[in-house]
C-alpha positions in Angstrom: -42.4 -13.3 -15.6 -41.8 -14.0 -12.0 -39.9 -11.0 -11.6 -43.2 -8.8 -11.8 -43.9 -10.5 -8.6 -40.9 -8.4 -7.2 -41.7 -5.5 -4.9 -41.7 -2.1 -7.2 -39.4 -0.5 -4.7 -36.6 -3.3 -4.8 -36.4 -3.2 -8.9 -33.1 -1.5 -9.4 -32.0 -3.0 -5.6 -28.3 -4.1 -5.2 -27.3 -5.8 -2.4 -24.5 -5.6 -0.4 -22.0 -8.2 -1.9 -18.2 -8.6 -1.2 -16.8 -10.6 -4.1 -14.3 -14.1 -2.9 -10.9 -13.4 -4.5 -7.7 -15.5 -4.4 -5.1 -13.5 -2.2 -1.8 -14.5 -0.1 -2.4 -11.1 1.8 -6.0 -9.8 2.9 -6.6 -5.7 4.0 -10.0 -5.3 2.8 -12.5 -6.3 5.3 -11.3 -4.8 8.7 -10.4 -8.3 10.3 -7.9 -8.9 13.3 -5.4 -10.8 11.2 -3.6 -12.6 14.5 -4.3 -16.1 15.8 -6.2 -17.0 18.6 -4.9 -17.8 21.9 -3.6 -21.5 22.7 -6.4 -21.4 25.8 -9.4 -20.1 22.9 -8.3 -23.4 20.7 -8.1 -25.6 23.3 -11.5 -24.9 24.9 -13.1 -25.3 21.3 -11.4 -28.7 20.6 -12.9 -29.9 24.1 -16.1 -28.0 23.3 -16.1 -29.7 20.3 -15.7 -33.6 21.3 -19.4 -33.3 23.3 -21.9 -34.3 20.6 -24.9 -32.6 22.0 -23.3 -29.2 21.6 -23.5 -29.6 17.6 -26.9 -32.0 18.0 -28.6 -29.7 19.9 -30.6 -26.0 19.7 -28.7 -23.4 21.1 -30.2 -21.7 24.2 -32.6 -19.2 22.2 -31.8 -16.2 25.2 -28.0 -16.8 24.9 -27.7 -16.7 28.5 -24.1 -17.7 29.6 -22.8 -15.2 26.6 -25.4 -11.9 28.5 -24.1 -12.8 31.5 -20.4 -12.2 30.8 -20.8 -9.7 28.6 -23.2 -7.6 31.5 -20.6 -8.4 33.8 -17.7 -6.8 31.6 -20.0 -4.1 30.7 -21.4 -3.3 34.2 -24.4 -3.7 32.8 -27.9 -6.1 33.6 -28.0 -9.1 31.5 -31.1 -7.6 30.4 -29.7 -4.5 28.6 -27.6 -7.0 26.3 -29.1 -8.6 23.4 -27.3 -10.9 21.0 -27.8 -11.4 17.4 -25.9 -13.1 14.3 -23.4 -9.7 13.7 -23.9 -6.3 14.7 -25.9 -6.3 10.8 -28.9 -8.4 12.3 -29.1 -5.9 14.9 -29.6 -3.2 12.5 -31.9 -5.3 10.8 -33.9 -6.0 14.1 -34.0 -2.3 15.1 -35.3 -1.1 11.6 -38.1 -3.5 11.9 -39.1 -2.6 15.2 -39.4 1.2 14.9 -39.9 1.8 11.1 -43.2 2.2 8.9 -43.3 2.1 5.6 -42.3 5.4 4.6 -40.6 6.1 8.0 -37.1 7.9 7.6 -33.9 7.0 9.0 -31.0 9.3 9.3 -27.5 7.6 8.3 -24.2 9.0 8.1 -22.4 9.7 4.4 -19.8 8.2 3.8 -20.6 5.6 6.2 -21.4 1.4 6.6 -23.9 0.9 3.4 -25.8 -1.3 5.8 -27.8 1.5 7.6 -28.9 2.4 4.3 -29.6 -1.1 2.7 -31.9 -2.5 5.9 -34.1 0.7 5.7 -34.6 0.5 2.8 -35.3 -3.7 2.8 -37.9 -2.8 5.5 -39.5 -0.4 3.3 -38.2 2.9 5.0 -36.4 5.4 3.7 -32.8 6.4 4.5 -31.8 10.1 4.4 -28.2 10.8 4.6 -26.7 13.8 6.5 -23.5 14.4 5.7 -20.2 14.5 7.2 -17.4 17.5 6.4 -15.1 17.6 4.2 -12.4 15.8 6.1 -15.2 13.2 7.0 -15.6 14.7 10.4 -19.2 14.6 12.3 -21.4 17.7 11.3 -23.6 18.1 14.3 -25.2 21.1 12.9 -26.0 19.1 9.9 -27.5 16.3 12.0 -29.4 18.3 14.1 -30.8 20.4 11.3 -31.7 17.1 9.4 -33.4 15.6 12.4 -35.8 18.6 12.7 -36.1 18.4 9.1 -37.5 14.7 8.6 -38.6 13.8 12.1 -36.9 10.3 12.0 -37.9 7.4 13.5 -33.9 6.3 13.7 -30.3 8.3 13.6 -27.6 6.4 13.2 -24.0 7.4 14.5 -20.8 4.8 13.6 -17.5 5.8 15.3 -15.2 5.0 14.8 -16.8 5.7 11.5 -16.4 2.8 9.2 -15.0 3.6 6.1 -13.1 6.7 7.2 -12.0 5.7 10.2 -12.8 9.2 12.4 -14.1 9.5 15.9 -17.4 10.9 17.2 -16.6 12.7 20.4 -18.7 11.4 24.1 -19.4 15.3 24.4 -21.0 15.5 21.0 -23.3 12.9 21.1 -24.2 13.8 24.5 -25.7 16.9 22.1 -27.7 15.1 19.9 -29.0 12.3 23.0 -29.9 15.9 24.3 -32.1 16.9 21.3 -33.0 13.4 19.7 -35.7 12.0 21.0 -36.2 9.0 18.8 -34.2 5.9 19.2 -30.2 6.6 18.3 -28.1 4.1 17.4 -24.1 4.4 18.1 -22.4 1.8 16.2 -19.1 0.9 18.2 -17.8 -2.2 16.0 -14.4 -0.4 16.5 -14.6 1.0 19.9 -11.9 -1.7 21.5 -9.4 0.9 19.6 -10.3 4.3 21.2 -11.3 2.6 24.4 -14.9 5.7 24.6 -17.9 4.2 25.1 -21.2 5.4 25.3 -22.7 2.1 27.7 -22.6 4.6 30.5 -25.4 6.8 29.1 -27.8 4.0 28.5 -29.8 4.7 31.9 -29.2 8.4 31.6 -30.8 8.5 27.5 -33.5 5.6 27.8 -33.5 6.2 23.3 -29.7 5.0 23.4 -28.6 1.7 21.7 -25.1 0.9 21.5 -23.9 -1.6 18.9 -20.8 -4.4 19.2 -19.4 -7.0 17.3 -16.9 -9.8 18.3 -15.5 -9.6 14.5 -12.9 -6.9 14.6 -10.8 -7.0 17.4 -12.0 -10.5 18.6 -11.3 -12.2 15.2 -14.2 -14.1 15.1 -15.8 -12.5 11.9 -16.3 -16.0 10.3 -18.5 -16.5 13.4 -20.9 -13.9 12.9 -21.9 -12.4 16.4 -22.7 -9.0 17.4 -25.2 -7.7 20.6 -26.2 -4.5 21.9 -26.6 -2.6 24.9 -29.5 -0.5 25.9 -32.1 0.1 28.8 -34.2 -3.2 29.7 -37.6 -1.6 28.0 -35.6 -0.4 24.7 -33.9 -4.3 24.7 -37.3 -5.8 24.9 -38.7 -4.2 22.2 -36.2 -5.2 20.0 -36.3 -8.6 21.1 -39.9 -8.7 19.8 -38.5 -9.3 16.3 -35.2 -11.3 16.9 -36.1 -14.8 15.6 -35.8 -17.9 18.0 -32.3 -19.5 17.8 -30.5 -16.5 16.2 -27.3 -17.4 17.3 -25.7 -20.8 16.6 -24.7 -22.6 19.6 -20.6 -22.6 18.5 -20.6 -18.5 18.1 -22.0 -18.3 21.7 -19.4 -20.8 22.9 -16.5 -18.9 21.3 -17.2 -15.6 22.3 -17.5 -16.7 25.9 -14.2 -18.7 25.7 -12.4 -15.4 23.9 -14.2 -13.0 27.0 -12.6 -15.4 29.3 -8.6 -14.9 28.2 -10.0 -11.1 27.1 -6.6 -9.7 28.4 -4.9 -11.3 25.4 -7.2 -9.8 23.0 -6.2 -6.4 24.5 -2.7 -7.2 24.0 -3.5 -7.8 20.2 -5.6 -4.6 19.8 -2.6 -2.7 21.4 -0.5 -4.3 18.4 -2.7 -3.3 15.9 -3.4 0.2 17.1 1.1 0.6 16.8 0.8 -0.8 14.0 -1.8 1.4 12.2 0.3 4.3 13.5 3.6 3.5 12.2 1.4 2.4 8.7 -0.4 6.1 8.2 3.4 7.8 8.4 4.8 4.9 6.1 1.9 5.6 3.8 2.0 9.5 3.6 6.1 9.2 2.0 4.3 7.3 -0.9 3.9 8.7 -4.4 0.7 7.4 -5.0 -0.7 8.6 -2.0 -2.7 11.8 -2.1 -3.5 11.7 1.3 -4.0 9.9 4.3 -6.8 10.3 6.8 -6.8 10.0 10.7 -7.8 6.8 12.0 -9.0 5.5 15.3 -9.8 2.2 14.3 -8.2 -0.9 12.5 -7.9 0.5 8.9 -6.9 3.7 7.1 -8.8 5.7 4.3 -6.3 6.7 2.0 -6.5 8.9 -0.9 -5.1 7.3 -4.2 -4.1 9.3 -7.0 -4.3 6.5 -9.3 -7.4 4.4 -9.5 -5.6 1.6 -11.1 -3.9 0.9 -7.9 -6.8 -1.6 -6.3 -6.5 -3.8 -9.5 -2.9 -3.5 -9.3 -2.7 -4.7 -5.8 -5.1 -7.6 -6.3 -2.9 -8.6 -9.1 -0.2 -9.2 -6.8 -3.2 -11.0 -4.9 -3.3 -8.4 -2.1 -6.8 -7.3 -1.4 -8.0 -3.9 -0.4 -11.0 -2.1 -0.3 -11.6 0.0 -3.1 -14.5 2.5 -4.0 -16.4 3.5 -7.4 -15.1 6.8 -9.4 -18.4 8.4 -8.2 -19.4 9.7 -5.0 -17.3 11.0 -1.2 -15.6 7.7 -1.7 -14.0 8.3 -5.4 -10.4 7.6 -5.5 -10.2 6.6 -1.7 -9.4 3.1 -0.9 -9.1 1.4 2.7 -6.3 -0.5 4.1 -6.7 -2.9 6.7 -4.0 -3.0 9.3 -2.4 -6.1 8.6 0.5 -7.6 10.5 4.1 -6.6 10.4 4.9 -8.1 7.8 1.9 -7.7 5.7 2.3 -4.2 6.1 5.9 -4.4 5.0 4.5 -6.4 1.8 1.8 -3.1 1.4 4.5 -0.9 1.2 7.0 -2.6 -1.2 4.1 -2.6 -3.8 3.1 0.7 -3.1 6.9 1.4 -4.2 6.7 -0.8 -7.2 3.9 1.0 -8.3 4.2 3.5 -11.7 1.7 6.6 -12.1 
């Protein structure tokens, strides 16, 4: 059988997968759920009308898109490196720095990527673990570090699914004892406004991840980059393959960094929004609890686990999680729109324990 040509280690593998499902309202994926600005469309509709930017390969170094993102970033074009979503990045930094064998230390509960990349590239993830309320447990990282001797950590704050902050002062801590690459995944950072892109120069093992598909709505687009010293950037440019990004995802991005301030005014929206949704959400029945956020969705605790179905029944779609694990009865809610939200709620009445 062909499968006993399979790799041993891959057997019982499953891979990420995020099922298509009919919906009229959609709060599972973390996506900005506004429109883009009249100036965005209109560039693309005159970007679109010259043939050679469809017949032709893309510039392989993405050059125009570096140099306005180093020059919002107040960084060197050659500390930023593009790639097709912050997940090829991942992929690109496990290659470069992982042996077979190798450990990589990833947060739990956290984005299954980290996990399902190592393991691709024949490493092996080890989780530390966050507290009980899904905080960051420094002593746990720190003790797990000296434990395995990684070749990666991984950080994500906001933390994707639980929506918590790492604080600057904390990770200072760990760029202070780690001396192996660390990654800080910022997909959400555009709602809490901390960075770590200062530190790059200070902490020569710093990478700092991005992604144009949460606040810049351009997740169909598939574009992240990253932001690190010119050494660490060449190195991972060793394994990022020629043409990585298609020549309509550099486009876009530039066109959205162009009218950025409108973007801002849409994250501002969101971020009111998600704080008016976690008090509407704790007055619910079927709400055990809800969980601070500083990004564009909320963990909630469900006391039903019904409730997903339900909701996807009346073709609204949110995240939900296995009965096992951190994750069991927890789902996560996108912030929607006004009035999606308002839709959210009025089923959430509707429902029956």
């Amino acid at each position: 059988m062909i499968k006993d040509y399979m790799r041993k280690d891959l057997a019982d593998f499953r891979p990420y997968h995020s099922p298509l499902k009919p919906y009229q309202v959609k709060i599972d994926a973390n996506e900005n759920p506004y429109a883009h600005s009249d100036q965005v469309i209109a560039k693309i509709q005159e970007w679109v009308q010259n043939k050679d930017n469809l017949t032709r390969y893309p510039d392989t170094d993405i050059n125009a898109l570096r140099e306005k993102l180093s020059e919002i970033h107040k960084v060197d074009k050659d500390e930023v490196i593009c790639t097709v979503g912050s997940d090829q990045l991942i992929e690109l930094i496990i290659k470069v720095f992982v042996e077979p064998g190798e450990v990589a230390l990833v947060p739990n509960p956290s984005f299954s990527m980290y996990t399902l990349s190592t393991v691709l590239n024949h490493g092996k993830a080890v989780p530390y673990e966050l507290d009980d309320d899904f905080n960051y447990d420094y002593e746990a990282l720190i003790s797990a570090y000296k434990l395995c001797q990684p070749k990666l950590v991984f950080i994500c704050t906001p933390n994707n699914p639980t929506g918590n902050k790492a604080a600057i002062e904390d990770m200072i801590q760990v760029l202070d004892t780690v001396k192996c690459p660390v990654i800080v995944d910022e997909a959400y950072e555009e709602f809490i406004g901390e960075s770590m892109m200062q530190y790059i120069d200070q902490y020569p093992q710093l990478i700092v991840l991005r992604t144009f598909s949460k606040a810049y709505g351009i997740a169909g687009l598939r574009i992240g980059y990253g932001v690190a010293n010119k050494e660490m950037i060449d190195m991972i440019g060793v394994a990022k393959p020629p043409y990585n990004v298609s020549s309509f995802s550099q486009a876009v991005a530039g066109f959205i960094l162009d009218d950025i301030d409108y973007y801002k005014e849409q994250v501002k929206t969101i971020s009111s929004n998600r704080d008016q949704l976690m008090k509407d959400l704790e007055s619910k029945e079927v709400i055990e609890r809800v969980y601070p956020s500083s990004a564009n969705f909320i963990l909630v605790k469900v006391k039903d686990d019904q409730l997903t179905e339900y909701l996807a029944n009346q073709q609204m779609l949110v995240r939900g999680y296995n009965n096992v694990g951190r994750l069991a009865h927890h789902i996560r809610i996108t912030v929607g729109t006004e009035e999606e939200n308002r839709q959210l709620l009025s089923l959430l009445d509707t429902y029956k324990l």
